[in-house]
C-alpha positions as CSV (number, residue, x, y, z in Angstrom):
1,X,0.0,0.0,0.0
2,X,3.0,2.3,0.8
3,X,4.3,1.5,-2.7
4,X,1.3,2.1,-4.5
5,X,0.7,5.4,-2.6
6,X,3.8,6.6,-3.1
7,X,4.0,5.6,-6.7
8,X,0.5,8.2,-7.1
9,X,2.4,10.9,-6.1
10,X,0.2,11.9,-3.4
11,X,1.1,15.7,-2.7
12,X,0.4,16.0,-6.7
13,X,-3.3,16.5,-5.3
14,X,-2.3,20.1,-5.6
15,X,-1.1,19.4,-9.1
16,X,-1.9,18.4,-12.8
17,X,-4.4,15.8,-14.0
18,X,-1.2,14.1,-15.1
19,X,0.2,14.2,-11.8
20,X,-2.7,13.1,-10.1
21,X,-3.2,9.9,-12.2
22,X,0.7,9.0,-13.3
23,X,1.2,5.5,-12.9
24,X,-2.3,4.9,-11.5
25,X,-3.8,4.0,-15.3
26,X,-3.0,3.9,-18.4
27,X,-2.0,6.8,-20.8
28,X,-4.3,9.4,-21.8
29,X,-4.7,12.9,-22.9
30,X,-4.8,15.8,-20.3
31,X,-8.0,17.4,-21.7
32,X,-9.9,13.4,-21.3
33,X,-8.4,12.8,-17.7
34,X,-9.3,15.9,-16.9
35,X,-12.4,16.1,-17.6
36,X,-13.5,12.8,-15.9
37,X,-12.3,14.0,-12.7
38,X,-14.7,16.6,-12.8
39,X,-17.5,13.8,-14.2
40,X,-16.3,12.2,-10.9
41,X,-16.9,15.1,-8.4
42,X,-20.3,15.6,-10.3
43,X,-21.4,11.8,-9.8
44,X,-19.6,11.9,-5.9
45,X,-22.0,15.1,-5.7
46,X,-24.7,12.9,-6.6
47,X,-24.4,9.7,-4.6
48,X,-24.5,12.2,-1.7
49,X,-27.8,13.6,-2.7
50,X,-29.2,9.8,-3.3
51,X,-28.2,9.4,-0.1
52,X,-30.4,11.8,1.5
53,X,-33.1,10.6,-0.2
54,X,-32.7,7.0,1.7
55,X,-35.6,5.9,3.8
56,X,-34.6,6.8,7.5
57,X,-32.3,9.5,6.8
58,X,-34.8,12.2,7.5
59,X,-34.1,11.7,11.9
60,X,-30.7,12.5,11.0
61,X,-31.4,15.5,8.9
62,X,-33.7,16.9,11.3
63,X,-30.8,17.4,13.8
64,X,-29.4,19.9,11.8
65,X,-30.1,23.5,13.5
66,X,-32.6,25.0,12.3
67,X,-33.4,22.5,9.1
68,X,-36.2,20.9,10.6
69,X,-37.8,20.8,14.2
70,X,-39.7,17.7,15.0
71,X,-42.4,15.9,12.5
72,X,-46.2,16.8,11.5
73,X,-47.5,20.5,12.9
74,X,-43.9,21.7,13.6
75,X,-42.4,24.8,11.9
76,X,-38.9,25.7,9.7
77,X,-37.3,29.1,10.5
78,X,-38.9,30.9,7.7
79,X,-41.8,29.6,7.1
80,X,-45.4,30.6,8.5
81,X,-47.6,27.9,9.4
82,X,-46.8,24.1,10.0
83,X,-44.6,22.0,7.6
84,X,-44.3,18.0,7.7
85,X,-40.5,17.9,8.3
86,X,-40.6,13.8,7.3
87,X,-41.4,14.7,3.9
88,X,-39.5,18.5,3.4
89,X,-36.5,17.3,4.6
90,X,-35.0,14.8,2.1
91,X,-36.3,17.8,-0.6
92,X,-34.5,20.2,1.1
93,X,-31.4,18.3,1.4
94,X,-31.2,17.4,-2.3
95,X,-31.6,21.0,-3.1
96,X,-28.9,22.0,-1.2
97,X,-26.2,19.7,-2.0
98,X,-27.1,20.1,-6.0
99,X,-27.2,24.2,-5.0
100,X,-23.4,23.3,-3.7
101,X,-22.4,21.6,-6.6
102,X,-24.5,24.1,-8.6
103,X,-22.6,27.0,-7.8
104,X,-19.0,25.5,-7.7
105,X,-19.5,24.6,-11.6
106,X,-20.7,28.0,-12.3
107,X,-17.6,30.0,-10.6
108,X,-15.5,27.8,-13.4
109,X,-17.4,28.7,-15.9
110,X,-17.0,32.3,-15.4
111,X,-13.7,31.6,-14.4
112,X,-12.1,29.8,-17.4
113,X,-13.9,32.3,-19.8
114,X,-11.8,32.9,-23.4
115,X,-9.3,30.3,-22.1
116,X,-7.6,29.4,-25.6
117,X,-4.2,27.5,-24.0
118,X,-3.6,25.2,-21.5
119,X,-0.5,27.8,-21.0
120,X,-3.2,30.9,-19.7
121,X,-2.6,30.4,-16.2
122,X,-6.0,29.6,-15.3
123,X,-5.8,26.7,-17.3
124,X,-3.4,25.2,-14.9
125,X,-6.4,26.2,-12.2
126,X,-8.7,23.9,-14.2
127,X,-6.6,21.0,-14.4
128,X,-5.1,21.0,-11.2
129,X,-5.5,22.1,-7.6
130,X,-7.6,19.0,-7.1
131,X,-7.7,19.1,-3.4
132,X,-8.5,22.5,-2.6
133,X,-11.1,22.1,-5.8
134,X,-12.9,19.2,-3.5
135,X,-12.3,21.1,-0.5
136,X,-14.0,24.2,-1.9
137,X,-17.0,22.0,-3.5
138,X,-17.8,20.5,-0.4
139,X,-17.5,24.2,1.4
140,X,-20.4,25.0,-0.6
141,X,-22.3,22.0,-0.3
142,X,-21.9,22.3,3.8
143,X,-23.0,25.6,3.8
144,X,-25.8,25.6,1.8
145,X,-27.3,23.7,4.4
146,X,-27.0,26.8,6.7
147,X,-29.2,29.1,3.8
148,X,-32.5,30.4,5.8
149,X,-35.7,28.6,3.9
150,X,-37.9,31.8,3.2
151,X,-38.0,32.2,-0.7
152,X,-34.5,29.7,-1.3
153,X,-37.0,26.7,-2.5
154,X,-38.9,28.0,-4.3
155,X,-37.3,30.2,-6.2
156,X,-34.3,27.1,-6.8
157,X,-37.2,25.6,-8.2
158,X,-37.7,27.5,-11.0
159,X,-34.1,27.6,-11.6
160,X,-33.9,23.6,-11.6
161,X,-36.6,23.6,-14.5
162,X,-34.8,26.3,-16.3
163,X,-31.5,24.8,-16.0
164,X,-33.1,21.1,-16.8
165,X,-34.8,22.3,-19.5
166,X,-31.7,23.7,-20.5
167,X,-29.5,20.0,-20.4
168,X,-32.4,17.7,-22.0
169,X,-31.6,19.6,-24.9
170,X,-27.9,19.2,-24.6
171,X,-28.4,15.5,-23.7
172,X,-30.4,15.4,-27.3
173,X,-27.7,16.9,-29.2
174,X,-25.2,14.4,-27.7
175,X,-27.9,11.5,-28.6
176,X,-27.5,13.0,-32.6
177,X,-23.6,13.2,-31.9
178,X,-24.0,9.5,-30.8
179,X,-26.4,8.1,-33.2
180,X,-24.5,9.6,-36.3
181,X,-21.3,8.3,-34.7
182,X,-23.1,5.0,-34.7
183,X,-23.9,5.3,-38.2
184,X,-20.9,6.1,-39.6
185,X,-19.3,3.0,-38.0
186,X,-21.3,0.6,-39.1
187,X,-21.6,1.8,-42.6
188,X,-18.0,2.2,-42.9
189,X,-18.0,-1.8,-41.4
190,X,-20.4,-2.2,-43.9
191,X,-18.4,-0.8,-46.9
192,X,-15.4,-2.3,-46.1
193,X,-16.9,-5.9,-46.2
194,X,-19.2,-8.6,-44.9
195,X,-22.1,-5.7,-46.2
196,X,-24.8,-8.4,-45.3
197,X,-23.8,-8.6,-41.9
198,X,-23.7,-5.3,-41.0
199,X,-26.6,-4.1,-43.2
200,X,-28.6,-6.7,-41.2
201,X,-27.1,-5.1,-37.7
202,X,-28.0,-1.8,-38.7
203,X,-31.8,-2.6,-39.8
204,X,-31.9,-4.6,-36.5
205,X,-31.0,-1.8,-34.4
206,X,-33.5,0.4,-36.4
207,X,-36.4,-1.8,-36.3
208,X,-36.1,-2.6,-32.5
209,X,-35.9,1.3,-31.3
210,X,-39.4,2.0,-33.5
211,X,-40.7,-1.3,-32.3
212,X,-40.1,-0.2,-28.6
213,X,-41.0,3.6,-30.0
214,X,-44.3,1.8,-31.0
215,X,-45.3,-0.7,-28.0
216,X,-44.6,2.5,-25.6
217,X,-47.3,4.5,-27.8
218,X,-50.0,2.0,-27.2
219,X,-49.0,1.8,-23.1
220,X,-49.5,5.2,-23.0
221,X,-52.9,5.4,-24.6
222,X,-53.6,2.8,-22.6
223,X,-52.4,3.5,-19.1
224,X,-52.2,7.2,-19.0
225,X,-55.3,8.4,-21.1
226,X,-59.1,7.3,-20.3
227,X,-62.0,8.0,-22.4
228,X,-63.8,10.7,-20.7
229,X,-60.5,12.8,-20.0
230,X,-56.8,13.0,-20.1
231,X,-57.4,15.5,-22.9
232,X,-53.7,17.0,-22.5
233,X,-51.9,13.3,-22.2
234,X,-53.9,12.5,-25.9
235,X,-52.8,15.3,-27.4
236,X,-49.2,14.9,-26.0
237,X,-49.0,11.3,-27.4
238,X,-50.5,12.1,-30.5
239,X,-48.9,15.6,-31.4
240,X,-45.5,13.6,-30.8
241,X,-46.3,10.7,-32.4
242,X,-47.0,12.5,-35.9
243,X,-43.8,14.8,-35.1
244,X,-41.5,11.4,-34.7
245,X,-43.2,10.2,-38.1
246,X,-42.6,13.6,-40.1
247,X,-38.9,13.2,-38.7
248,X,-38.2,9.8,-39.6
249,X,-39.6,10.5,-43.3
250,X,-37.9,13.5,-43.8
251,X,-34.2,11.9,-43.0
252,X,-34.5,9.7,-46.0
253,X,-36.3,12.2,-48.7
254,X,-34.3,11.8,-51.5
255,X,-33.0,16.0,-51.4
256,X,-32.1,15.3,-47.7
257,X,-30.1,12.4,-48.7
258,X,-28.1,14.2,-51.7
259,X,-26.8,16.6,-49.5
260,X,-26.6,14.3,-46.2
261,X,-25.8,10.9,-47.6
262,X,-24.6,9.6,-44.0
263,X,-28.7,10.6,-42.4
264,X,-31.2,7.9,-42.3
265,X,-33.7,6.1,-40.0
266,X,-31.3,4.9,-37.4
267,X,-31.0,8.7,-36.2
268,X,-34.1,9.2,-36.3
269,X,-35.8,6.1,-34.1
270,X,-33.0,7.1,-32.3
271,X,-34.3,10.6,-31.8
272,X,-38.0,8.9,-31.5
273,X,-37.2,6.9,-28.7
274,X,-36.0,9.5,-26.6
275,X,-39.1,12.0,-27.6
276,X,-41.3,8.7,-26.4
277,X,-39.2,9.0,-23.3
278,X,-39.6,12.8,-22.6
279,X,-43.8,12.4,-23.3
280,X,-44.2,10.0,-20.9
281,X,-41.5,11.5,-18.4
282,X,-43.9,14.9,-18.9
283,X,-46.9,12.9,-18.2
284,X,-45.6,11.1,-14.8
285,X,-45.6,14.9,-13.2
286,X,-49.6,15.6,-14.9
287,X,-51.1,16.6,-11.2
288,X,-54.7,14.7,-11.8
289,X,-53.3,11.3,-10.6
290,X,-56.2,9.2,-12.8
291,X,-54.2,10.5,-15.6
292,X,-50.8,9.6,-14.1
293,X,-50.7,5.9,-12.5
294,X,-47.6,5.1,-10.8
295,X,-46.1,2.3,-12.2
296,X,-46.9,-0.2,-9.3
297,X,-50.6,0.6,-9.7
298,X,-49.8,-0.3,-13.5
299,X,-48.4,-3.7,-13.0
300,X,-50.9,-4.7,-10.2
301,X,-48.5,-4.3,-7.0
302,X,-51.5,-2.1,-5.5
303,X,-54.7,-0.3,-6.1
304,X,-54.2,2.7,-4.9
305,X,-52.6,5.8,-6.8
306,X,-53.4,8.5,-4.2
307,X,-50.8,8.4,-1.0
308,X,-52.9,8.8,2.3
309,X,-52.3,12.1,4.1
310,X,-49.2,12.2,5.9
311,X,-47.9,9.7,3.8
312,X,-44.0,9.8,3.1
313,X,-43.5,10.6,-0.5
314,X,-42.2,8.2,-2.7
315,X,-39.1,9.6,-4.4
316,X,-37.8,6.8,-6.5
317,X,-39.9,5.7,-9.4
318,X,-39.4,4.1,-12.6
319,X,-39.1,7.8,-14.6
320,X,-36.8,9.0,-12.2
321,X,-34.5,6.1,-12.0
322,X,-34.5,5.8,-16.2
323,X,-33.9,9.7,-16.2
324,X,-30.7,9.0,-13.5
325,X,-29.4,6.6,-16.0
326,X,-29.5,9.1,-18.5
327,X,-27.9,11.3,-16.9
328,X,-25.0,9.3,-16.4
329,X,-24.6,8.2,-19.9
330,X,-24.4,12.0,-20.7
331,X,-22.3,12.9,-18.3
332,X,-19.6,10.2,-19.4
333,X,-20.2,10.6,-22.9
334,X,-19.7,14.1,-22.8
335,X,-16.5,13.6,-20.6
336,X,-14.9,11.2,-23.2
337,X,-16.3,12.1,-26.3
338,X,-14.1,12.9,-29.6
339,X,-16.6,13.9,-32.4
340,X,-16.4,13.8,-36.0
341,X,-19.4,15.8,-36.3
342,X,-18.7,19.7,-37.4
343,X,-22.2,20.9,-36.6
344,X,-22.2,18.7,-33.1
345,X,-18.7,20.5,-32.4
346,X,-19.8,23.9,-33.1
347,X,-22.9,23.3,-30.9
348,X,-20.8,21.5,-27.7
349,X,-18.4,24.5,-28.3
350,X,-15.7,22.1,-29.4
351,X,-12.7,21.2,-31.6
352,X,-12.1,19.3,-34.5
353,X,-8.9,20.7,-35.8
354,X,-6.3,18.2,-35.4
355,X,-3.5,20.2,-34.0
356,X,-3.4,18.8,-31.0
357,X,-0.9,15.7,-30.1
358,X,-2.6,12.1,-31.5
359,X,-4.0,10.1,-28.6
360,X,-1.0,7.7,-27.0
361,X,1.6,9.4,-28.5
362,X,4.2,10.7,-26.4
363,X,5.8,14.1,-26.1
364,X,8.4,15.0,-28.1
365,X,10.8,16.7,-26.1
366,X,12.5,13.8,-24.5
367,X,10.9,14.8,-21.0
368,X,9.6,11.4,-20.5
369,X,11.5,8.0,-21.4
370,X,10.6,5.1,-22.8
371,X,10.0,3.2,-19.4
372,X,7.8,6.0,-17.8
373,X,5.4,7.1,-21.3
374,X,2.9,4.3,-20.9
375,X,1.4,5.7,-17.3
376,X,1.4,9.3,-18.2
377,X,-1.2,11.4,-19.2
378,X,-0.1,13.3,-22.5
379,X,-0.9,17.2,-22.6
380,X,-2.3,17.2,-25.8
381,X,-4.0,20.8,-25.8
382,X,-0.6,23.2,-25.7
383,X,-1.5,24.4,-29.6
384,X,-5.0,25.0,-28.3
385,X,-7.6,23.5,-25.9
386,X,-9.8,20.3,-27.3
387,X,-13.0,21.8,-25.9
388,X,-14.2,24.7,-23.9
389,X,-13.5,25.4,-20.6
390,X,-16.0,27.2,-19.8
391,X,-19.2,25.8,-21.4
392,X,-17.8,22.6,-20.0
393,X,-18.2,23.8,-16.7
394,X,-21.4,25.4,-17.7
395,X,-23.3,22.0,-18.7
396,X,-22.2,20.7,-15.3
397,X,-23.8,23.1,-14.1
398,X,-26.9,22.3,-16.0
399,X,-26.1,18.8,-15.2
400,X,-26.2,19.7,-11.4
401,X,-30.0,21.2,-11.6
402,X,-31.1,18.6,-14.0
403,X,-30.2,15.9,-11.3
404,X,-31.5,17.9,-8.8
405,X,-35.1,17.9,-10.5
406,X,-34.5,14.7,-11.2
407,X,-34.2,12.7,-8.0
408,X,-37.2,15.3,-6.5
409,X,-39.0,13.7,-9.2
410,X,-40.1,17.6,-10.2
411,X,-41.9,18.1,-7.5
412,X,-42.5,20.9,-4.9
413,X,-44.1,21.9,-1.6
414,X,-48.3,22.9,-1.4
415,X,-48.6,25.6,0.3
416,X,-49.0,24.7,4.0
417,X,-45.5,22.4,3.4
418,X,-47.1,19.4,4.7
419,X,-47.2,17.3,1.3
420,X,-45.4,17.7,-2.2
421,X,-46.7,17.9,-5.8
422,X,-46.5,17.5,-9.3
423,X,-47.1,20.9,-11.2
424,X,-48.4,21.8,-14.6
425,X,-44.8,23.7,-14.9
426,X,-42.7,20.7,-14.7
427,X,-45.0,18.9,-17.5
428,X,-45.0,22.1,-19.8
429,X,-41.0,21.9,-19.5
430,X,-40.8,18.3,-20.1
431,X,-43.5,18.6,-23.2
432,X,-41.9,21.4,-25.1
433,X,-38.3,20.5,-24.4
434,X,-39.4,17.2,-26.8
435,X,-40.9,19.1,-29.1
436,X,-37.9,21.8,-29.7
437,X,-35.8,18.8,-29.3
438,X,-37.7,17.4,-32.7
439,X,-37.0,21.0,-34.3
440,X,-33.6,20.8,-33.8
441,X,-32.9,17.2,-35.2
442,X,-35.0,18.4,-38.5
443,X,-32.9,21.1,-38.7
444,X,-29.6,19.4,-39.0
445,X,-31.3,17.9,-41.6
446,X,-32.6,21.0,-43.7
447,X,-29.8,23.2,-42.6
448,X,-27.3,22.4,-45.6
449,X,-30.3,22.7,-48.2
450,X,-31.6,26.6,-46.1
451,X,-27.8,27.9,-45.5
452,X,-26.4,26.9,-49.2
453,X,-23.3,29.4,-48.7
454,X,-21.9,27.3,-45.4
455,X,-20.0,24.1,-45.3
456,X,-21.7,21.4,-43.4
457,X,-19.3,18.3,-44.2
């Protein structure tokens, strides 16, 4: 253990992202290593916030000064009336470790603003300085729990659905970036022999994600609409229905195909999937609860959809455990992600010049020999940084409210605090961010035919 500690360099806490990992995994470029540490202090931020939401952690959370005094018919600093502190105070913690995590990703992305080098000296702030970077995160985190209640909630409330709405569509443009990515490899594959095989894969792949597309269009009308009401889940399900189908027919129209010959339908029931995702995530928050079943009542487990008064809410649910696992395949993807993808680039605020040093190779300077090469990380963005700083930061951000809504399922405090609800807001959010999420899929596909004076290869 003394070996292997001593090997990591230790005191390089303080240091590099080189540093910090030299000799503790394989090599790797500075910008990717770096990068996944902060994915890591992200995902650490959220384990802490799932962990507030275990059943039996609210008697500990109540013994925090001022938080929460006593259960049912007791009273937080700040708020008139009685509140039911069994139910407030897992919300309450969850908003204020995300508000920690919140605010440390936004003072780095004001911070690394215009950095072009990993020379600027705040460069070196970004990718090193780990420790004090933890210690301040968790500074933040602590004292938020020390914010008076008064207008914080609801207030971060709004802000959550801002800043969600804000990351489902960054988590769409990284499913185009992804499903073009997947594309191209398996029609290069395809080209360069055994076509059958891989023609075969890539119908598969497009056949099961409008199949599933399909089956989750008929539970819907059949679980979450009824025929004397759920006029807004009908329309939902229908308006994005017909949207998915205009889509998936314009990606192959033979104009769309001249000047994008690498579109086609697995983007598209791709894209479909996830919209089928957002509409029925949208209509799990619907406030009439005959229109919005909870997935045990669905499957039989119990007949009841309505929790009795005083009733501890139920925070994890199918929706929000898909949408967690979502958010963790965006967050690594967009940690260790290397697009080909010009438009994607331009919208993730990233490179695809290849100035930079090739992945693996080491530096030519003669710094590092031959025995030490293969455990160092390679700073492969001294010409100019691979991605930006500061919008990096800035979708961790996102990333931080987006988990935050998440794992509170959307919802938010009635008015005497003594139960929580879903809220036409949250829906409205979740329902348009599909439907601009649509928009901008069909316009990477009629951009090169609108803008005919740009290059889109």
């Amino acid at each position: 253990i003394i070996h292997l500690l001593s090997s990591c360099q230790i005191p390089c806490l303080c240091g590099s992202a080189p540093c910090l990992l030299c000799r503790c995994c394989p090599s790797g470029n500075n910008s990717t290593i770096t990068r996944l540490i902060y994915a890591f202090f992200l995902l650490l931020g959220v384990s802490v916030a799932c962990v507030m939401l275990i059943p039996g952690m609210e008697e500990q959370l109540k013994k925090i000064p001022g938080f929460c005094d006593g259960g049912l018919g007791t009273s937080i600093p700040g708020v008139q009336g009685h509140v039911n502190c069994d139910v407030l105070v897992g919300y309450k913690a969850v908003y204020r470790v995300c508000f920690g995590m919140a605010m440390f990703f936004l003072l780095f992305s004001l911070l690394m603003i215009k950095v072009k080098s990993s020379n600027d000296p705040r460069a070196a702030v970004h990718n090193g300085f780990w420790f004090f970077k933890f210690a301040t995160a968790l500074a933040i985190s602590v004292g938020a729990f020390f914010i008076p209640e008064g207008p914080f909630t609801t207030v971060w409330f709004y802000v959550g659905m801002a800043g969600a709405f804000c990351f489902i569509l960054i988590q769409l443009v990284l499913l185009i970036d992804f499903a073009h990515s997947w594309n191209e490899s398996w029609v290069e594959k395809m080209e360069e022999g055994n076509s059958r095989c891989w023609y075969a894969a890539l119908l598969s792949a497009t056949a099961v994600n409008y199949l599933l597309s399909l089956v989750a269009i008929v539970l819907f009308y059949v679980y979450y609409t009824h025929p004397e009401g759920c006029s807004e889940n009908k329309t939902f399900i229908s308006v994005n229905m017909l949207l998915c189908i205009g889509a998936s027919v314009m990606s192959i129209l033979p104009r769309i195909q001249e000047s994008q010959p690498r579109s086609g339908l697995l983007q598209s029931s791709v894209i479909t999937i996830y919209t089928m995702y957002l509409t029925w995530s949208a209509m799990t928050n619907e406030p009439d609860r005959r229109c919005n079943p909870s997935l045990l009542s669905i499957i039989g487990y119990n007949s009841t959809t309505i929790p009795a008064q005083g009733q501890v809410v139920q925070w994890w649910d199918a929706q929000g455990i898909v949408g967690l696992v979502l958010f963790l395949l965006c967050v690594l993807y967009s940690s260790i992600r290397t697009s080909n993808n010009s438009q994607v680039n331009k919208l993730m605020l990233t490179s695809d010049e290849s100035t930079l040093i090739e992945d693996g190779m080491p530096r030519s300077d003669g710094s590092l020999d031959d025995g030490d090469d293969v455990h160092r990380a390679i700073d492969n963005e001294r010409d100019g940084v691979t991605y930006s700083y500061s919008f990096f930061h800035f979708m961790l951000f996102l990333a931080s409210l987006y988990i935050m809504m998440t794992l509170t399922n959307w919802y938010s405090p009635d008015s005497s605090y003594e139960t929580m609800t879903s809220k036409w807001p949250s829906v409205w959010v979740k329902i348009s961010s599909s439907w601009i999420g649509i928009v901008l899929y069909v316009w990477t596909l009629v951009a090169p035919l609108v803008l005919t004076n740009r290059d889109f290869d």
